[in-house]
DSSP file (Angstrom, degrees, kcal/mol; ACC not computed):
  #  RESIDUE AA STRUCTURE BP1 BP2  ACC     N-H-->O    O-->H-N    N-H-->O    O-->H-N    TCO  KAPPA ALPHA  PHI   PSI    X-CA   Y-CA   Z-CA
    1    1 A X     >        0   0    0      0, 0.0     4,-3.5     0, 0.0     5,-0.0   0.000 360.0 360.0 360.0 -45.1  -26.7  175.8   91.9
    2    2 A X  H  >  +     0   0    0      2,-0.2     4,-0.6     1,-0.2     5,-0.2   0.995 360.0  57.2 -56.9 -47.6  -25.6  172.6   93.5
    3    3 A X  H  4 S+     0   0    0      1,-0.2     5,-0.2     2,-0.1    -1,-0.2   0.943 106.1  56.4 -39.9 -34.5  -25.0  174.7   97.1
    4    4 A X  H >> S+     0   0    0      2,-0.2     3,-1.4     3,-0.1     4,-1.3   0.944 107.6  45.1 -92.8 -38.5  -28.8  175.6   96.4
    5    5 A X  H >X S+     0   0    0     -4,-3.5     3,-7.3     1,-0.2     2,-3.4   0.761 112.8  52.1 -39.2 -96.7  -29.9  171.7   96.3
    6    6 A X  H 3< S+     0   0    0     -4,-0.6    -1,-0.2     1,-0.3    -2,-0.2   0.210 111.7  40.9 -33.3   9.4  -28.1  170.8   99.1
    7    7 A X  H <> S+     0   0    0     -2,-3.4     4,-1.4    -3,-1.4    -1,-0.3   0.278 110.7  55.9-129.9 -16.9  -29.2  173.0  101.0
    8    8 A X  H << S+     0   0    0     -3,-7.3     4,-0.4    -4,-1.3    -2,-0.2   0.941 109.4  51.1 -79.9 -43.7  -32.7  172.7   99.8
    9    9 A X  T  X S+     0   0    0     -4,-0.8     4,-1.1    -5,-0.2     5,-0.2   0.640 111.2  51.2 -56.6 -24.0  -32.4  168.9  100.8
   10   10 A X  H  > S+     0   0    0     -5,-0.3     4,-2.0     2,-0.2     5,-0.2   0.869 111.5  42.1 -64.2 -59.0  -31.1  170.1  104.2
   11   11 A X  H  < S+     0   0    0     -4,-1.4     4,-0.4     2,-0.2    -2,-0.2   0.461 115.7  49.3 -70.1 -15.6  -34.0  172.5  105.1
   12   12 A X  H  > S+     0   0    0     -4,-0.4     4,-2.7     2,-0.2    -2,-0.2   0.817 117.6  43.6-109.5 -45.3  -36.6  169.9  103.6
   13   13 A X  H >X>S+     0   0    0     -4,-1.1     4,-1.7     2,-0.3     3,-0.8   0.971 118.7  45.8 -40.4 -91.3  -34.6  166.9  106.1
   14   14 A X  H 3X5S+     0   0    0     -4,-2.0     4,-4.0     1,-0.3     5,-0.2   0.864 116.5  43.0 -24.8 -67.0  -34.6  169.5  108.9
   15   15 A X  H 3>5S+     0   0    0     -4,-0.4     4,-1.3    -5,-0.2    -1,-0.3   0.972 118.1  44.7 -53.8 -53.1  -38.3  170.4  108.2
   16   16 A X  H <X5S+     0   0    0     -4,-2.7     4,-4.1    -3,-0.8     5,-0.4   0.966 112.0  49.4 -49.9 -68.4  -39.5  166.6  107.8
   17   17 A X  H  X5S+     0   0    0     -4,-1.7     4,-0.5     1,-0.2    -1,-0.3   0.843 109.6  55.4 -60.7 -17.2  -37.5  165.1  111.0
   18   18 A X  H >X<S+     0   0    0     -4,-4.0     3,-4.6    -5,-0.6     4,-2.2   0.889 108.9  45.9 -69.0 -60.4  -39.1  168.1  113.0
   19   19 A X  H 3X S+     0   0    0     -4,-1.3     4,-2.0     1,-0.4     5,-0.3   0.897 112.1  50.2  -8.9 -55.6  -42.6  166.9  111.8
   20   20 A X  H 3< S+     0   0    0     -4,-4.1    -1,-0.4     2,-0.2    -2,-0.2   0.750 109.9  51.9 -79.6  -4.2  -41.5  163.3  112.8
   21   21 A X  H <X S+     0   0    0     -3,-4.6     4,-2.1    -4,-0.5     3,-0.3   0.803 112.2  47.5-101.2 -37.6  -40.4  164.7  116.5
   22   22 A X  H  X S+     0   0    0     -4,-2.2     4,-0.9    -5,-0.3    -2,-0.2   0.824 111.0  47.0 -81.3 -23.9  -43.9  166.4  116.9
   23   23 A X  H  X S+     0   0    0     -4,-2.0     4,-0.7    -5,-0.2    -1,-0.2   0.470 111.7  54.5 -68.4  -7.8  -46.0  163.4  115.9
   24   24 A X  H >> S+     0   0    0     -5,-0.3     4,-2.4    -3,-0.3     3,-0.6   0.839 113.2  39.5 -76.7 -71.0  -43.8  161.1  118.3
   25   25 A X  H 3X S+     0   0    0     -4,-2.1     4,-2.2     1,-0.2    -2,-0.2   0.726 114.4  55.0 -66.1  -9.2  -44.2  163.2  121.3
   26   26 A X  H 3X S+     0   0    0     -4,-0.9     4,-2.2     2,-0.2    -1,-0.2   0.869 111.5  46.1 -50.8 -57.2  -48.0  163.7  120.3
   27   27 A X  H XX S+     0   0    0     -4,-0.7     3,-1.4    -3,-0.6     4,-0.9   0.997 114.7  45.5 -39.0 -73.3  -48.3  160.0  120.2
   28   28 A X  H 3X S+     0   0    0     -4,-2.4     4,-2.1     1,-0.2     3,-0.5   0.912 113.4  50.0 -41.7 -56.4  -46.5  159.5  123.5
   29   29 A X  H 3X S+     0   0    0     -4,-2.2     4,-0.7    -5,-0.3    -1,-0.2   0.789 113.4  48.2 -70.3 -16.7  -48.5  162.4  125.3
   30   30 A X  H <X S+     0   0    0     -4,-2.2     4,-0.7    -3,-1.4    -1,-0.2   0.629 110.7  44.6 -95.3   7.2  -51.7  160.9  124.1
   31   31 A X  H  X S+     0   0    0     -4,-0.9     4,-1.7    -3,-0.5    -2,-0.2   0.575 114.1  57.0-110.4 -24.1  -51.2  157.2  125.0
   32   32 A X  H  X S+     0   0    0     -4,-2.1     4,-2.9    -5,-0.2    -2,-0.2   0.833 100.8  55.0 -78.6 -47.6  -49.9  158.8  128.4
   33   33 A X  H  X S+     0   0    0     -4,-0.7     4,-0.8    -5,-0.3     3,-0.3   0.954 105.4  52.9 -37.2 -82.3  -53.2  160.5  128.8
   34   34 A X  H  X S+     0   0    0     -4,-0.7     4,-0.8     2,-0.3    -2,-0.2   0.608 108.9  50.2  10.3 -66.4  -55.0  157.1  128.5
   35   35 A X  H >X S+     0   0    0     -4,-1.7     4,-0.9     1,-0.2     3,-0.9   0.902 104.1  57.0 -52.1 -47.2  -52.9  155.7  131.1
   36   36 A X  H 3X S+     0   0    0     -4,-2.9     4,-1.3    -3,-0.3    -2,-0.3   0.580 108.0  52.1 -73.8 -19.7  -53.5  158.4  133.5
   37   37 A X  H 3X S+     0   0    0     -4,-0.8     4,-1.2     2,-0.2    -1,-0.3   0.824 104.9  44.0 -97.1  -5.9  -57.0  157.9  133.2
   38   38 A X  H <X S+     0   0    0     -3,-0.9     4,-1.1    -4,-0.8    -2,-0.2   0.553 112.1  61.8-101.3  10.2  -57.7  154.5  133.9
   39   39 A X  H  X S+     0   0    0     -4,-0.9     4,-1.4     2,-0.1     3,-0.3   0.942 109.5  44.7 -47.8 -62.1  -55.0  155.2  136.8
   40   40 A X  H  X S+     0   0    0     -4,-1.3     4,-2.5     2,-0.2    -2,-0.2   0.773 109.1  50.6 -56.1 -43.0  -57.5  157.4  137.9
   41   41 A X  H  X S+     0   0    0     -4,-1.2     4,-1.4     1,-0.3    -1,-0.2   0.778 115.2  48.6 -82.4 -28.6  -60.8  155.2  137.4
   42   42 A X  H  X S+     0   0    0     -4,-1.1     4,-1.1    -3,-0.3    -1,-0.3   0.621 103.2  56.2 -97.0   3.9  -59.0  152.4  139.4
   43   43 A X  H  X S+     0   0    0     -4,-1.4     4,-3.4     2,-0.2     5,-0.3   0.850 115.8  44.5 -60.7 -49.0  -57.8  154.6  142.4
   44   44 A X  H  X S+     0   0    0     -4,-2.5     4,-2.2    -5,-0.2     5,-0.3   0.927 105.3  55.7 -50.3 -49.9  -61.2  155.3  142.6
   45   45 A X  H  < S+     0   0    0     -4,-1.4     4,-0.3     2,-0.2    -1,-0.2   0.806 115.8  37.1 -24.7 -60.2  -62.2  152.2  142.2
   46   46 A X  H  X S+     0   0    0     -4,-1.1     4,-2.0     2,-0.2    -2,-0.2   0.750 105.4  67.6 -84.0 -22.8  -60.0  151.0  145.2
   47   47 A X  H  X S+     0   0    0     -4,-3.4     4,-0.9     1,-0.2    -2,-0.2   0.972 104.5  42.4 -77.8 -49.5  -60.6  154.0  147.4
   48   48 A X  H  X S+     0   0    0     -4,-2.2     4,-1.4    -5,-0.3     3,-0.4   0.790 110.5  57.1 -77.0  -9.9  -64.6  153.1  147.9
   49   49 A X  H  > S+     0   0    0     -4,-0.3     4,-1.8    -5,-0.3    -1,-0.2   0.804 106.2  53.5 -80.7 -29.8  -63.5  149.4  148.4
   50   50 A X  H  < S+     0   0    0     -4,-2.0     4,-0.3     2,-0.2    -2,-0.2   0.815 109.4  49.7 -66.9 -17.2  -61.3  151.0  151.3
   51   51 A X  H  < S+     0   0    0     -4,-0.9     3,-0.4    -3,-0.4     4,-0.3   0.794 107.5  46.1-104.6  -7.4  -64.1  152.5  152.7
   52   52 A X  H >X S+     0   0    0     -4,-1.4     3,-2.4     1,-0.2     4,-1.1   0.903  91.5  88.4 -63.2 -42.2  -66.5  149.8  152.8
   53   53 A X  G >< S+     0   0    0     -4,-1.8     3,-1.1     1,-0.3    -1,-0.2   0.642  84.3  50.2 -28.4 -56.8  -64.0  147.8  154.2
   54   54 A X  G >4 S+     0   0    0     -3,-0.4     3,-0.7     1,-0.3    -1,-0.3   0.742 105.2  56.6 -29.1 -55.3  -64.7  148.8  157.6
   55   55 A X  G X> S+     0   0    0     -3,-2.4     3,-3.9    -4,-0.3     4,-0.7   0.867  95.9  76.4 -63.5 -48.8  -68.3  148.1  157.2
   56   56 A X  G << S+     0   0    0     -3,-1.1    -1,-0.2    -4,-1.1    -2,-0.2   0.365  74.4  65.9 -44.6  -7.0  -67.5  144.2  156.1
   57   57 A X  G <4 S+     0   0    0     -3,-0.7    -1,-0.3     1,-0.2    -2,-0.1   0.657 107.9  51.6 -88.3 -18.9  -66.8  142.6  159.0
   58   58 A X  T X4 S+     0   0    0     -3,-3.9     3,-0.8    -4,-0.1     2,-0.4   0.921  76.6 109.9 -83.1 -30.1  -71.0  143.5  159.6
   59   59 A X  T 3< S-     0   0    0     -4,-0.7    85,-0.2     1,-0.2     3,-0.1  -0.309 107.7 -40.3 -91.8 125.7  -72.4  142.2  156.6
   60   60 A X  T 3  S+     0   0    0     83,-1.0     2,-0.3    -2,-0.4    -1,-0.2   0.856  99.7 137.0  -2.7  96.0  -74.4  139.0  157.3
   61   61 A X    <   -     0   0    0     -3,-0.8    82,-2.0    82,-0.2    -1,-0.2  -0.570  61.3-119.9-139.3 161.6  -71.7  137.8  160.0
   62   62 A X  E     -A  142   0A   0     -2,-0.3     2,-0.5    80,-0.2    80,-0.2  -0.638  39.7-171.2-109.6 174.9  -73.1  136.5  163.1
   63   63 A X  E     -A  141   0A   0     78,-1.3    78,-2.9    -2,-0.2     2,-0.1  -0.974  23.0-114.4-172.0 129.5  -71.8  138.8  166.1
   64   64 A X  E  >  -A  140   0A   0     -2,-0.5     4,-2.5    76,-0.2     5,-0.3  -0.425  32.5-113.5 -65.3 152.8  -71.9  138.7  170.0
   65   65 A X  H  > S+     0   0    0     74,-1.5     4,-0.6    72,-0.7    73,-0.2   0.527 121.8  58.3 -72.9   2.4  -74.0  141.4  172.0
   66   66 A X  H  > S+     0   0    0     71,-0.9     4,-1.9    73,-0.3     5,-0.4   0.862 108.8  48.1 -86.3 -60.0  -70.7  142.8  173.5
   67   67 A X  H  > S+     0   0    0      1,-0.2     4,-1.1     2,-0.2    -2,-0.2   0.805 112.3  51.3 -27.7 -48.7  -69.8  143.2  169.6
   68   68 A X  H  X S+     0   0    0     -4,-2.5     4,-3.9     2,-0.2     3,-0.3   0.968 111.7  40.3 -58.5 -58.9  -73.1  144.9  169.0
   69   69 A X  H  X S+     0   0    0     -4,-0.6     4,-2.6    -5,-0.3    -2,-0.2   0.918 115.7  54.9 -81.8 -31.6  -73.0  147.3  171.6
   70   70 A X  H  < S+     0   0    0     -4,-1.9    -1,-0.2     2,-0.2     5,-0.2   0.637 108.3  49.4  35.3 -70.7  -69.2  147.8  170.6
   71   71 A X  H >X S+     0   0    0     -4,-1.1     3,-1.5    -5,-0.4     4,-1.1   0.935 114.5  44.3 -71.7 -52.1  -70.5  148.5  167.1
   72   72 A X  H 3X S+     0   0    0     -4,-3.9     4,-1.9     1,-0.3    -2,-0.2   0.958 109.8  57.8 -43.7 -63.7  -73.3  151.2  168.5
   73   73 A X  H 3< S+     0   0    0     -4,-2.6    -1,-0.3     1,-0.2    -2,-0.2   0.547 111.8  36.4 -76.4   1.7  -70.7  152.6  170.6
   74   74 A X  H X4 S+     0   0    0     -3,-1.5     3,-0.8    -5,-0.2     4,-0.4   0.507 127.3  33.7-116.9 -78.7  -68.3  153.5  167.6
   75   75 A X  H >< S+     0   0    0     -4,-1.1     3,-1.5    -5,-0.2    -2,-0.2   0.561  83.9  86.7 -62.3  -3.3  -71.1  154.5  165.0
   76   76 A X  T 3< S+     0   0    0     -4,-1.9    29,-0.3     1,-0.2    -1,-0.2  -0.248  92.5  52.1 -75.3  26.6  -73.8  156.0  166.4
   77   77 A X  T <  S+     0   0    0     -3,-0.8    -1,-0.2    27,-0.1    -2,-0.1   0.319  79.8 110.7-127.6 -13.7  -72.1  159.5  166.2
   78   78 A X  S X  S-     0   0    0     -3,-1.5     3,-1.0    -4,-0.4     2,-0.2  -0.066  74.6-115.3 -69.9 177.7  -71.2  159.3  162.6
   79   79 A X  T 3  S+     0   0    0      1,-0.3    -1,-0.1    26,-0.1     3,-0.1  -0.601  97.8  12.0 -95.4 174.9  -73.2  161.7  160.4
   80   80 A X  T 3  S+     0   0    0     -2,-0.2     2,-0.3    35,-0.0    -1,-0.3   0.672 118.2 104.9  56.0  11.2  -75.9  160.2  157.3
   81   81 A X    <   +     0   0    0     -3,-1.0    25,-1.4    -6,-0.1    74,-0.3  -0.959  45.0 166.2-128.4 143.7  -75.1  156.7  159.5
   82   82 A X        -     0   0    0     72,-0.3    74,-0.4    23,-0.3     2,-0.3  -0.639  27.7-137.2-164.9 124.5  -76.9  155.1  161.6
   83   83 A X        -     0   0    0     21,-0.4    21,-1.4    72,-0.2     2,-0.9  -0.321  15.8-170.9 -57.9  97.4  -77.4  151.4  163.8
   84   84 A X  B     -C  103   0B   0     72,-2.4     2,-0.3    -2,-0.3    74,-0.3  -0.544   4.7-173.7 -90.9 135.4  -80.9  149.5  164.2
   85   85 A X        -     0   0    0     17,-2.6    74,-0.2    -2,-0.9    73,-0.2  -0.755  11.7-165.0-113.3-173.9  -80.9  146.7  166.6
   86   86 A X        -     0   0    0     -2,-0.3    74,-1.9    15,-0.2     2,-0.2  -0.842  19.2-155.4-172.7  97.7  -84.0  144.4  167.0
   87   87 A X    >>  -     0   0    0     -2,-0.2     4,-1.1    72,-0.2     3,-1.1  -0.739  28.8-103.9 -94.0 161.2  -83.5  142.3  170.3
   88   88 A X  H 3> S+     0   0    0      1,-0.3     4,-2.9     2,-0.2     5,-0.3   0.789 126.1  47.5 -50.3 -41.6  -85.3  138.9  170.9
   89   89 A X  H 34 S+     0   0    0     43,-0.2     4,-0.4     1,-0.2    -1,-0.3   0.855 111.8  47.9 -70.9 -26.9  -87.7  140.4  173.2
   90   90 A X  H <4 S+     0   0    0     -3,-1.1    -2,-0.2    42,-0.4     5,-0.2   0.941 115.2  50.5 -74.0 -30.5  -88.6  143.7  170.6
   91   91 A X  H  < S+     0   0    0     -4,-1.1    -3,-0.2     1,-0.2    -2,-0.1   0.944 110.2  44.1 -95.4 -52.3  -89.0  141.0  167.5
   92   92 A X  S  < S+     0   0    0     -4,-2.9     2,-0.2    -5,-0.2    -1,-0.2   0.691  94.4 108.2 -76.8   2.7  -91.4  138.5  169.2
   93   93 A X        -     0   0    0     -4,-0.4     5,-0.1    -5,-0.3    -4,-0.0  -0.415  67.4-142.4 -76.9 145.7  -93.6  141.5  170.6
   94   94 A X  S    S+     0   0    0     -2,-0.2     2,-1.0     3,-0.1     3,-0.2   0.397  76.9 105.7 -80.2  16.5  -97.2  142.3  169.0
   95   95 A X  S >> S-     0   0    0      1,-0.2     3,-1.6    -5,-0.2     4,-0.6  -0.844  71.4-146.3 -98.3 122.8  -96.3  146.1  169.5
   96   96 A X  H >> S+     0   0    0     -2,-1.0     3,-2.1     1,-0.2     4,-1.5   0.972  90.3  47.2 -14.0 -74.5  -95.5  147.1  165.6
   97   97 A X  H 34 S+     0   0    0      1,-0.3    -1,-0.2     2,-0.2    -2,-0.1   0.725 103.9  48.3 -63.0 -11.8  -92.9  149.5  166.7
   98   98 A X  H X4 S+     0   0    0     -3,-1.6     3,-0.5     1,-0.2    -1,-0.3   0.431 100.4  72.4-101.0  11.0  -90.8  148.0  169.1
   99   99 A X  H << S+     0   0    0     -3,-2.1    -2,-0.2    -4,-0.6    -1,-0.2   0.973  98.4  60.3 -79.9 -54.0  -90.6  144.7  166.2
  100  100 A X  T 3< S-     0   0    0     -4,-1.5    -1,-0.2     1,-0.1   -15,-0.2   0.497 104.2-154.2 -76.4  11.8  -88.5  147.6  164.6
  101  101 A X    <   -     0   0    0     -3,-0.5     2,-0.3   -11,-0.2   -15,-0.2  -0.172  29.5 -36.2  72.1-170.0  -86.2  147.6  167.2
  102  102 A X        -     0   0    0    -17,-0.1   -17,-2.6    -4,-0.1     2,-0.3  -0.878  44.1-148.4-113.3 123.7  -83.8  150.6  168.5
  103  103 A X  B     -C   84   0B   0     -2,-0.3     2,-0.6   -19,-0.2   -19,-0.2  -0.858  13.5-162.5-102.1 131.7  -82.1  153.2  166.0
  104  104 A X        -     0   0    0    -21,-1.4   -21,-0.4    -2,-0.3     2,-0.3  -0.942  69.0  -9.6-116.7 130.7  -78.7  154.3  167.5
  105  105 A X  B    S+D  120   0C   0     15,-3.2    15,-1.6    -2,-0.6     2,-0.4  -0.537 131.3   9.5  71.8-117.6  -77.4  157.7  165.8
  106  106 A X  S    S-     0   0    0    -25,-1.4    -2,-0.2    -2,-0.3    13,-0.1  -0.732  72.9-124.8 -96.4 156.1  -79.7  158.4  162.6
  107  107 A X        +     0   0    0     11,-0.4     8,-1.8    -2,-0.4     2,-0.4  -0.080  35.3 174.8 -21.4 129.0  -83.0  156.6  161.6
  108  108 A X  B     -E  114   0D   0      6,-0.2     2,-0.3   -27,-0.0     6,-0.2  -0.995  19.2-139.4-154.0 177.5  -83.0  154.9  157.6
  109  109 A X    >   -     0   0    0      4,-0.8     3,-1.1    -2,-0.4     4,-0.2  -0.667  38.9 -73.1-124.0-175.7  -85.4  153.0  156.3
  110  110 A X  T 3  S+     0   0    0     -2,-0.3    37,-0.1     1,-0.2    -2,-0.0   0.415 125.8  50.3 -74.0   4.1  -85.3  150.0  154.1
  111  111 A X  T 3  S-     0   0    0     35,-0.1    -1,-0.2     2,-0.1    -3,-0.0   0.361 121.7-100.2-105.2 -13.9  -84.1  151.6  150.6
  112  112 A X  S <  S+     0   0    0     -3,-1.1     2,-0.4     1,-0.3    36,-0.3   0.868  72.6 147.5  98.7  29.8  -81.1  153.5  152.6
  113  113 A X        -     0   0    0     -4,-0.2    -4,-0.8    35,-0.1    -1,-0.3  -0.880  41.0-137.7-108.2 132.1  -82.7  156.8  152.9
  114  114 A X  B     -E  108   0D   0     -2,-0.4     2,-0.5    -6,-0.2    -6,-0.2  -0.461   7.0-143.8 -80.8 128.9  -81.4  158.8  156.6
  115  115 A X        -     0   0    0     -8,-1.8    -8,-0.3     1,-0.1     3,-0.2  -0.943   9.2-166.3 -98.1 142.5  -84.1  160.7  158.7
  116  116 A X        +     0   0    0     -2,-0.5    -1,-0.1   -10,-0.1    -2,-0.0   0.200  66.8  98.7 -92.3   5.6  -82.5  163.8  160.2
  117  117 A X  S    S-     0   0    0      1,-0.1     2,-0.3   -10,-0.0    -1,-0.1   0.767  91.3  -1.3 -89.8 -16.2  -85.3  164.1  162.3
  118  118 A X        -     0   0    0     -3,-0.2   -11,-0.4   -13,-0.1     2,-0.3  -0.905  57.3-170.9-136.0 167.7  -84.0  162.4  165.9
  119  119 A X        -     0   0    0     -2,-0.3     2,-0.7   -13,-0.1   -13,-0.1  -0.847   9.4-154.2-161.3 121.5  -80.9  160.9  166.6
  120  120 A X  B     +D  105   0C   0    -15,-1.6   -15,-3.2    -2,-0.3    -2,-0.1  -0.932  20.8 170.3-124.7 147.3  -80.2  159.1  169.7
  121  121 A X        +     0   0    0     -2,-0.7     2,-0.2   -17,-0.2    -1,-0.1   0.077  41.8 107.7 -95.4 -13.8  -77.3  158.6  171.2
  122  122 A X        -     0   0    0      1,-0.1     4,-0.2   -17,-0.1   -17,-0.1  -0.438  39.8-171.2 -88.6 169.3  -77.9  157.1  174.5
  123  123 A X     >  +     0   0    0     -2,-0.2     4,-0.9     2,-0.1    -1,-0.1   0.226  57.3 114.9-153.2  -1.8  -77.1  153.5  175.0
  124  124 A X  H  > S+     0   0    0      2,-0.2     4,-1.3     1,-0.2     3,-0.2   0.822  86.2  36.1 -31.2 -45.8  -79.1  153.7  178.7
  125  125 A X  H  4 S+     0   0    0      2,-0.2     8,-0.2     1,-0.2     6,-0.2   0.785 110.7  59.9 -91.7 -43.6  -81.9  151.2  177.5
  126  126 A X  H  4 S+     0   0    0      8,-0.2     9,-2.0    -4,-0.2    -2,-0.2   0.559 113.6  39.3 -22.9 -40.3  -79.2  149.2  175.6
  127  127 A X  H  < S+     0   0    0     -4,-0.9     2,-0.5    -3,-0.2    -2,-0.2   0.636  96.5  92.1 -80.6 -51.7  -77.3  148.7  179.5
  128  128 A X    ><  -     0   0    0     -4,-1.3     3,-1.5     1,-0.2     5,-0.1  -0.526  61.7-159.9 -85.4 112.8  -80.8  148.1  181.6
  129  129 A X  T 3  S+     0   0    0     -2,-0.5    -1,-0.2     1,-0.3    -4,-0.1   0.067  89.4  58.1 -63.9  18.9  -81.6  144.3  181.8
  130  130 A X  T 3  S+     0   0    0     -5,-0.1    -1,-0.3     0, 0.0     2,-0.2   0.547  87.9  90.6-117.2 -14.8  -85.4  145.3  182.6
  131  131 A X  S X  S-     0   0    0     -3,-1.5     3,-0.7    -6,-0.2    -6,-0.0  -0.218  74.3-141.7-118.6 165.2  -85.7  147.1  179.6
  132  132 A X  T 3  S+     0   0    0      1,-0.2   -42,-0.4    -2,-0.2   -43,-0.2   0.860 105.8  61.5 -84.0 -10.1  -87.1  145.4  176.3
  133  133 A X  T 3  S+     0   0    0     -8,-0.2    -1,-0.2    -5,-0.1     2,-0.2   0.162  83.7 141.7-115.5  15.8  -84.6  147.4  173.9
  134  134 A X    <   -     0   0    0     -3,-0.7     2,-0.7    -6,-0.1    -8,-0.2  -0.349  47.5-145.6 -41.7 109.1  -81.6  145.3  176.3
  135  135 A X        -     0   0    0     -9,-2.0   -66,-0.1    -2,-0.2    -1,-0.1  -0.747  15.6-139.5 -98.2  86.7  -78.6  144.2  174.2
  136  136 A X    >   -     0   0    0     -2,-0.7     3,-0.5     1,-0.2    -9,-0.0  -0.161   4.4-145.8 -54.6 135.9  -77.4  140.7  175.9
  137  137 A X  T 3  S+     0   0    0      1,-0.2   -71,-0.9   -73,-0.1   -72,-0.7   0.804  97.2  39.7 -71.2 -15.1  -73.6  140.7  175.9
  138  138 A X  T 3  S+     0   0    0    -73,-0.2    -1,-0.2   -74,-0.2     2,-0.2   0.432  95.9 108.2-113.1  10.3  -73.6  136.9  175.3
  139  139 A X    <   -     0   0    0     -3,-0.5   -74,-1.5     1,-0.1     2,-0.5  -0.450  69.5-120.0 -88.7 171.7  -76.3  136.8  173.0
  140  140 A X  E     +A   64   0A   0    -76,-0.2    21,-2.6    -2,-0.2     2,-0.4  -0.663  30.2 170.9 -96.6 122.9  -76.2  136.2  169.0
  141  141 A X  E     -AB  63 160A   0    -78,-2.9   -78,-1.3    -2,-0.5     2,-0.5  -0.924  25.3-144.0-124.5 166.7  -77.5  139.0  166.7
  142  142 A X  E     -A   62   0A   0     17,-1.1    17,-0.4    -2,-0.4     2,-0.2  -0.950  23.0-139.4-130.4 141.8  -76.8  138.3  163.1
  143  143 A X        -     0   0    0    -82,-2.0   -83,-1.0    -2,-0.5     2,-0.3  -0.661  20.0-173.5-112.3 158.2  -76.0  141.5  161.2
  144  144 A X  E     -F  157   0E   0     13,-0.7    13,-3.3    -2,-0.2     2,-0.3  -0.904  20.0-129.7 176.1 117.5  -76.8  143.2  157.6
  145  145 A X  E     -F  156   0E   0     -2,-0.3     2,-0.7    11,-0.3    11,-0.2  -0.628  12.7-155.6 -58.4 133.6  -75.8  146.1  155.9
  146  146 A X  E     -F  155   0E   0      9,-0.5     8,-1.7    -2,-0.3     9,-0.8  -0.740   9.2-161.7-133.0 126.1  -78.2  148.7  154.2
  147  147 A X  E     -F  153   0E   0     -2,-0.7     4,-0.3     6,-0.2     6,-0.2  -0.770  17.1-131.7-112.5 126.8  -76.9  151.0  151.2
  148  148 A X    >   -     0   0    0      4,-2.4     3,-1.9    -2,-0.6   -36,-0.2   0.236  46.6 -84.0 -60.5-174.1  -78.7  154.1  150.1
  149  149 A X  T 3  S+     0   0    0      1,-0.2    -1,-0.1     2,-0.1   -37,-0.1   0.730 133.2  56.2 -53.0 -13.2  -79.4  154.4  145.8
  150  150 A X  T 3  S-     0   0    0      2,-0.2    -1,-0.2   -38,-0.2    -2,-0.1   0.222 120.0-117.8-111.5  36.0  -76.0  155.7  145.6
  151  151 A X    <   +     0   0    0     -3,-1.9     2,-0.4    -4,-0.3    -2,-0.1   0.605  63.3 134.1   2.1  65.6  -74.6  152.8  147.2
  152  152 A X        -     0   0    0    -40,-0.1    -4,-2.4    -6,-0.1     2,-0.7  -0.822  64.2 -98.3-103.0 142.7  -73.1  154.0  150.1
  153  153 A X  E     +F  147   0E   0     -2,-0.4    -6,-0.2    -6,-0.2   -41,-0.1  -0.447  41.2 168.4 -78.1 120.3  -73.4  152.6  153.1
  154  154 A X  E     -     0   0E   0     -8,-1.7   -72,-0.3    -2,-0.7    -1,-0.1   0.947  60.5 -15.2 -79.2 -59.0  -76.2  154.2  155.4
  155  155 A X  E     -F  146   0E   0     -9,-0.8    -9,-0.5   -74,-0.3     2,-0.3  -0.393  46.9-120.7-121.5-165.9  -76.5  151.6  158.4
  156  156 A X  E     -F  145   0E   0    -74,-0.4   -72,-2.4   -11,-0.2     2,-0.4  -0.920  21.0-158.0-153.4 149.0  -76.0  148.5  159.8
  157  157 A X  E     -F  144   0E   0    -13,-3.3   -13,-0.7    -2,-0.3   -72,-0.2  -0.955   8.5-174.6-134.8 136.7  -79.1  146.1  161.2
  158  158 A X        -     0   0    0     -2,-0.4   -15,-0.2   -74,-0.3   -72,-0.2   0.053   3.7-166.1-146.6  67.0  -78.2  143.8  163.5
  159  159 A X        -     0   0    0    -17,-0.4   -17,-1.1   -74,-0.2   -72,-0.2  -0.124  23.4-121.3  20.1  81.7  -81.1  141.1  164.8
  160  160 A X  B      B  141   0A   0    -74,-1.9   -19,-0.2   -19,-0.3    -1,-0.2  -0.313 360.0 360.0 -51.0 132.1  -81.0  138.8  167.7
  161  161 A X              0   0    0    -21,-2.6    -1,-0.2     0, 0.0   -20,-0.1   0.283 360.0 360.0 -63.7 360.0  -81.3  135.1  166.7
């Protein structure tokens, strides 16, 4: 009868400490869990701050016209992106449309929404010192990001002083 205690105290130990080994690693795997997501929420976090980076150097910096056309020349082929200038002569002119300057790659408007409907690519009128839409290399244009609702960045505006 004693063998059958002690062995009932064995089997009831045994049974308990497994219990206590599956509520440890339960613990462990759900605090692990936890970690792994606010790993997750700051990778994210840091991955759209890596991709703005790029963008940073534009936002309201003052910038040479070599820089500018520079700037055209590298974005004005990405897609959903696209580069206004406004040059001294387009800004003091009475014609409505040329005050909005020259869109290089896509068109956006002032909430950060892309027209797909032209895209130019040519930088001809940008080069020609006759032409009103002229980007002086040694002039000052002062620059401005613009980011659609979902705040991503759409453009860049970049203003002669």
């Amino acid at each position: 009868m004693e063998e059958n205690t002690g062995v009932g105290i064995r089997v009831a130990a045994g049974i308990f400490l497994t219990i206590m080994l599956i509520t440890i690693v339960v613990i462990i795997t759900i605090s692990s869990q936890d970690a792994a997501k606010q790993g997750q929420t700051k990778m994210a976090a840091i991955t759209t701050q890596l991709s703005d980076t790029e963008y940073q150097t534009y936002s309201n910096t003052t910038l040479s016209g070599s820089q500018v056309l520079n700037a055209v020349r590298q974005y004005m082929n990405q897609e959903q992106f696209g580069v206004q200038v406004i040059t001294g002569k387009q800004r003091l002119s009475s014609d409505d449309d040329k005050k909005k300057g020259v869109f290089y790659g896509n068109t956006f408007d002032a909430s950060g929404e892309v027209s797909k409907i032209s895209k130019n690519t040519s930088l001809t009128n940008a080069e020609k010192q006759s032409e009103d839409a002229y980007i002086n290399p040694s002039g000052k244009f002062k620059s401005s990001i613009v980011r659609d609702k979902n705040n991503m960045i759409r453009g860049i505006i970049f203003e002669q002083e």
